[in-house]
C-alpha positions as CSV (number, residue, x, y, z in Angstrom):
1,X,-9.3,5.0,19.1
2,X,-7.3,7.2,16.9
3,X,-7.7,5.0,14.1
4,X,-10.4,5.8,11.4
5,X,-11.9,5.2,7.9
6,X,-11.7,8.0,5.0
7,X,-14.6,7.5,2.5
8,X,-12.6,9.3,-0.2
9,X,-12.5,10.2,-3.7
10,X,-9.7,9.3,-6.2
11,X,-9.0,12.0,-9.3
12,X,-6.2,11.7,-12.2
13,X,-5.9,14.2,-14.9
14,X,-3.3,13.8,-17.2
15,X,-2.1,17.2,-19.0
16,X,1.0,15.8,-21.8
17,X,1.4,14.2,-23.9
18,X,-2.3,13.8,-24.3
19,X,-5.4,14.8,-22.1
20,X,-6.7,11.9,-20.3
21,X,-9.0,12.8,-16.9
22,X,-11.0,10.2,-14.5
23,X,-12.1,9.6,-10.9
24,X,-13.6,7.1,-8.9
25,X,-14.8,6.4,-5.3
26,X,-13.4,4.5,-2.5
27,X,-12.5,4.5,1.0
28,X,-9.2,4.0,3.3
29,X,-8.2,2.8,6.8
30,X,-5.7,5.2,8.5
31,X,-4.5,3.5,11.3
32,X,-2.3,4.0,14.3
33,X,-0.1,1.4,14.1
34,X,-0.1,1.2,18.2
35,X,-4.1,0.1,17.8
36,X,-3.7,-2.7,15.3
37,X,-4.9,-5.3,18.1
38,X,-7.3,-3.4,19.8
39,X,-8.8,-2.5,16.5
40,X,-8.6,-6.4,15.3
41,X,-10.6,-7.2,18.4
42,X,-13.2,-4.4,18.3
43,X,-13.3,-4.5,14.4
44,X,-15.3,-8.0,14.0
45,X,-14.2,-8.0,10.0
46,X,-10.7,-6.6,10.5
47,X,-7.8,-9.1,11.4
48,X,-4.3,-8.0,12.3
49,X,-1.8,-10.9,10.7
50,X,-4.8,-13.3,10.3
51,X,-7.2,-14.1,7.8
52,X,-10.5,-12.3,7.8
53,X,-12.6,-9.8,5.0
54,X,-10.1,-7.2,5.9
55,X,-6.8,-8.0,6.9
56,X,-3.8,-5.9,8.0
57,X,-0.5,-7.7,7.3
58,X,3.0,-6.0,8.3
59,X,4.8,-7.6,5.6
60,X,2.7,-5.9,3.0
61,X,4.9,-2.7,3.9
62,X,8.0,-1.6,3.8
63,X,10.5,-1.2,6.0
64,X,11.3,-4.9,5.5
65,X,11.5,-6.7,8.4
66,X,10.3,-9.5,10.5
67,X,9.5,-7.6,13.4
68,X,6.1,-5.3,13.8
69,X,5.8,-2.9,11.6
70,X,5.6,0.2,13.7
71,X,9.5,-1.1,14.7
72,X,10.4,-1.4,11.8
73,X,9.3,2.3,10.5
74,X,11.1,3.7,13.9
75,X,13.9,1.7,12.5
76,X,14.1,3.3,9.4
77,X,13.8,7.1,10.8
78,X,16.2,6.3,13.1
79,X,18.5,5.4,9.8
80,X,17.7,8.6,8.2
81,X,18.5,10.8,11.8
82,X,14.9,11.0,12.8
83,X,13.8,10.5,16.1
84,X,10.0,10.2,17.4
85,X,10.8,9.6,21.2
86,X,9.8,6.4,23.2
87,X,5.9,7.8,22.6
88,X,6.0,8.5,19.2
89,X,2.8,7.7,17.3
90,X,2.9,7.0,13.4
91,X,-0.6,6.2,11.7
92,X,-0.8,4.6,8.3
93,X,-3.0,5.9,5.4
94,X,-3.9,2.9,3.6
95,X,-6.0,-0.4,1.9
96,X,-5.5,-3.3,3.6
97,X,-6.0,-7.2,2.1
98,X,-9.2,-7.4,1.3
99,X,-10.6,-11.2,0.8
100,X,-6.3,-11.9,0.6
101,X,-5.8,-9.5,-2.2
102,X,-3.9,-6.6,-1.4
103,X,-2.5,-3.6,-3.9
104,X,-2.2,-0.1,-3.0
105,X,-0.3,2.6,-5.4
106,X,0.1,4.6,-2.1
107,X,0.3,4.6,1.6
108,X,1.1,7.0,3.3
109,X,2.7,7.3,7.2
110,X,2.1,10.0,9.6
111,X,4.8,10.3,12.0
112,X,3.8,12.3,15.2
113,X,6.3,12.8,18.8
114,X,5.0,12.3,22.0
115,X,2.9,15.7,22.1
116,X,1.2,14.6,19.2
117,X,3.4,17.7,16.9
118,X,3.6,15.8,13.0
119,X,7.4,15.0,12.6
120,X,7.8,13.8,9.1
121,X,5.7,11.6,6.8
122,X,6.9,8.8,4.8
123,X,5.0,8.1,1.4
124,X,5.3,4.1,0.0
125,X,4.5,4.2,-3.6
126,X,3.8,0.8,-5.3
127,X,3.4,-0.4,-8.8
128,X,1.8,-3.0,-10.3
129,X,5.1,-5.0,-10.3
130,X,5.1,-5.4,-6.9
131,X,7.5,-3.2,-6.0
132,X,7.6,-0.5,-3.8
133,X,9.7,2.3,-3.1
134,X,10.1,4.9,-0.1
135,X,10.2,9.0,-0.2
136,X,10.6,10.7,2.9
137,X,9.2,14.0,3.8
138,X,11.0,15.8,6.6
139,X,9.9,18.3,9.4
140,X,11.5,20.9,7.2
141,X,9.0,20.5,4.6
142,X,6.5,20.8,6.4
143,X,4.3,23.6,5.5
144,X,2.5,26.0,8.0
145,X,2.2,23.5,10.2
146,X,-0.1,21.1,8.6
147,X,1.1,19.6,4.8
148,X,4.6,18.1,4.3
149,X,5.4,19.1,0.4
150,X,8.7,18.2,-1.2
151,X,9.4,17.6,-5.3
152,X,11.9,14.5,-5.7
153,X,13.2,13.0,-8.5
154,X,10.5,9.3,-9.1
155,X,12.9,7.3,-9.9
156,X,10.5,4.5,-10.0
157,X,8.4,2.3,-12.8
158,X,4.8,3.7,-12.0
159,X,2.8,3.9,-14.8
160,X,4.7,3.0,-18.9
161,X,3.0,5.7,-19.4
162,X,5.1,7.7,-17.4
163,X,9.0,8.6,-18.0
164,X,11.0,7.9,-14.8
165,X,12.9,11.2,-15.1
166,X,9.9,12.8,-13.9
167,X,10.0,14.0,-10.5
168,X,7.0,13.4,-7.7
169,X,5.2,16.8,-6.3
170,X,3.8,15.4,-3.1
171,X,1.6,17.5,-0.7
172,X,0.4,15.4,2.2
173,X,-1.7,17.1,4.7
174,X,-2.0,16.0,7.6
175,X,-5.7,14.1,7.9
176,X,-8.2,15.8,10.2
177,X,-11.7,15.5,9.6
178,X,-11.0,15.9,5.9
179,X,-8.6,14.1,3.9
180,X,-6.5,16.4,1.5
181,X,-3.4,14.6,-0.4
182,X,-2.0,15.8,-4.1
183,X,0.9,13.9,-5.9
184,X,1.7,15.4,-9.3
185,X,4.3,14.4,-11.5
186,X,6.6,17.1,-13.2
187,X,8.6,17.3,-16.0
188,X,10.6,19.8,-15.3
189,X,8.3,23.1,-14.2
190,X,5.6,21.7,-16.3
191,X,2.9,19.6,-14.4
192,X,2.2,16.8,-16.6
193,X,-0.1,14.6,-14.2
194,X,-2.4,16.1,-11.6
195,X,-3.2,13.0,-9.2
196,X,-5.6,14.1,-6.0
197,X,-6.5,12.1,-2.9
198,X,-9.8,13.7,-1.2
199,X,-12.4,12.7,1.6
200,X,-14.0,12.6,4.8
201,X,-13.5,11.4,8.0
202,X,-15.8,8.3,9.4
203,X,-15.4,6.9,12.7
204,X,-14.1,2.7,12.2
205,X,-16.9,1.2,14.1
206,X,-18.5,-2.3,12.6
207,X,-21.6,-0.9,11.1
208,X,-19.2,2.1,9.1
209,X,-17.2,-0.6,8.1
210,X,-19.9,-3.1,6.7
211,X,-21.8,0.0,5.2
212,X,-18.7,0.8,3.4
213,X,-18.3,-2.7,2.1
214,X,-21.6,-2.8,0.7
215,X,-20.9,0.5,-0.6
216,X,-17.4,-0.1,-2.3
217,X,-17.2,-4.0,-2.5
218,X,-13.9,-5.2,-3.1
219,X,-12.2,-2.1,-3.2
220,X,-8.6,-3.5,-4.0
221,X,-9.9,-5.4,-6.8
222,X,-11.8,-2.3,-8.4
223,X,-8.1,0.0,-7.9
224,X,-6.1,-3.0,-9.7
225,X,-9.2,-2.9,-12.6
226,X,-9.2,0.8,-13.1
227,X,-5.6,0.8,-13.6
228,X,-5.6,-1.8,-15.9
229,X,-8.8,-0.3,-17.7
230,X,-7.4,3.0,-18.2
231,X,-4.3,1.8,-19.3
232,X,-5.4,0.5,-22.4
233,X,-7.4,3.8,-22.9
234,X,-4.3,5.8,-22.9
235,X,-2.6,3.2,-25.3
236,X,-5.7,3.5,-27.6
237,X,-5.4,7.0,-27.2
238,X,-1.7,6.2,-28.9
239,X,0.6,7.7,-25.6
240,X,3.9,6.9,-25.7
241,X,4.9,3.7,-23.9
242,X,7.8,2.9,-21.6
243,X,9.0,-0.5,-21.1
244,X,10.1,-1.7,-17.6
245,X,13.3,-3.6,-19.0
246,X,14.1,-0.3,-20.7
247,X,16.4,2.7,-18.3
248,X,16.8,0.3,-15.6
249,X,19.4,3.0,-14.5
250,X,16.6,5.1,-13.8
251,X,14.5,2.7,-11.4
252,X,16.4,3.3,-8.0
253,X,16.2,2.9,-4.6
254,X,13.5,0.1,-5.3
255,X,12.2,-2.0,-2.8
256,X,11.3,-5.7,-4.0
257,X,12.6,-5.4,-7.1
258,X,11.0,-7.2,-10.0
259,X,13.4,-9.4,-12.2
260,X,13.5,-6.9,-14.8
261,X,16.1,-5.0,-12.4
262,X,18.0,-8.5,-11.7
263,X,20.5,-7.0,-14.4
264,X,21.1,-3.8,-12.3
């Protein structure tokens, strides 16, 4: 199978308005979207559309749709004048439900052509509103052959610690045996949030799967805490906070919008 696990550590440090640094341990399914039923029946606590421990839904992701998920991503290249071929593989970086509760701030696609050369890469960025919004990296920027890079405006209600005329500094490399991912913000030239995405590969058999669970139990459950933790350390820490309602001018392109941009 092409599909893996990446046992993978997590690292923030925040540079302005005040420092704030942490990191934590976890681990991620990349998947090839092609595999999700052989994986469902080799993996025996992985579903695909049904309940189990882990459980791979394609209407967790975006493109929106109501058909499979890898035609709905070909859909949306298409739409944007990209074409992967009739062979074209795309793997997904990326949690899964786990025990029905799903939230990921990322995933990240992998789009490949028939002879397996990396295309383009789609990042899906998701806040705690639900919502989700898409940036596409393109063959152009993709750098010596192995990390798409590309600094875009965000756009997007992340963090209220965050302004949304920040831009995103994505570099995605491609995953090999190591996992090497960096998504900065910028104001401006100035970094002002260093995010890092880090790990190693691990074949997805059952007993890799079960070890991580015991080693990393409930994973989606400890992403949506540490958020929520260190968000009140930054507001003890007195930095500035954004309201969603506020700039709704400035959240755009935003995929299950939140009621907050009903006004828009």
């Amino acid at each position: 199978m092409n599909s893996c696990l990446y046992e993978c550590s997590v690292m923030h440090h925040r540079l302005a308005p005040k420092v704030h640094h942490f990191s934590h341990d976890i681990f991620m399914f990349y998947l090839d979207l092609d595999e999700l039923e052989i994986v469902a029946q080799k993996i025996f606590l992985f579903s695909y559309n049904r309940k189990n421990l882990y459980s791979f839904r394609d209407t967790d992701h975006e493109p929106a749709g109501k058909n499979p998920l890898k035609e709905r991503i070909v859909g949306f290249l298409r739409q944007n004048g990209i074409d992967l071929g009739p062979f074209g593989r795309v793997m997904l970086l990326t949690l899964p439900r786990v025990a029905g509760y799903i939230f990921n701030p990322v995933s990240i696609y992998y789009c490949f052509n028939a002879g397996g050369s990396p295309v383009c890469s789609v990042a899906e960025v998701g806040n705690t509103f639900r919502e989700m919004k898409l940036f596409l990296l393109r063959r152009e920027e993709l750098n010596a052959g192995t990390t798409f890079a590309k600094i875009v405006p965000k756009h997007f209600y992340v963090s209220p610690f965050s302004s949304l005329d920040l831009s995103f500094d994505f570099k995605l490399k491609i995953p090999g045996d190591k996992l090497d991912i960096k998504i900065d913000d910028r104001d401006g030239a100035d970094k002002v949030l260093i995010s890092t995405l880090t790990g190693k590969r691990a074949a997805l058999t059952n007993k890799n799967l079960a070890w991580f669970t015991l080693k990393y139990p409930f994973v989606t459950l400890k992403v949506i805490f540490l958020i929520h933790w260190h968000a009140l350390r930054l507001w003890l820490k007195r930095v500035p906070f954004y309201r969603k309602v506020e700039n709704a001018a400035l959240q755009r392109e935003v995929l299950r919008p939140h009621s907050t941009l009903s006004s828009k």
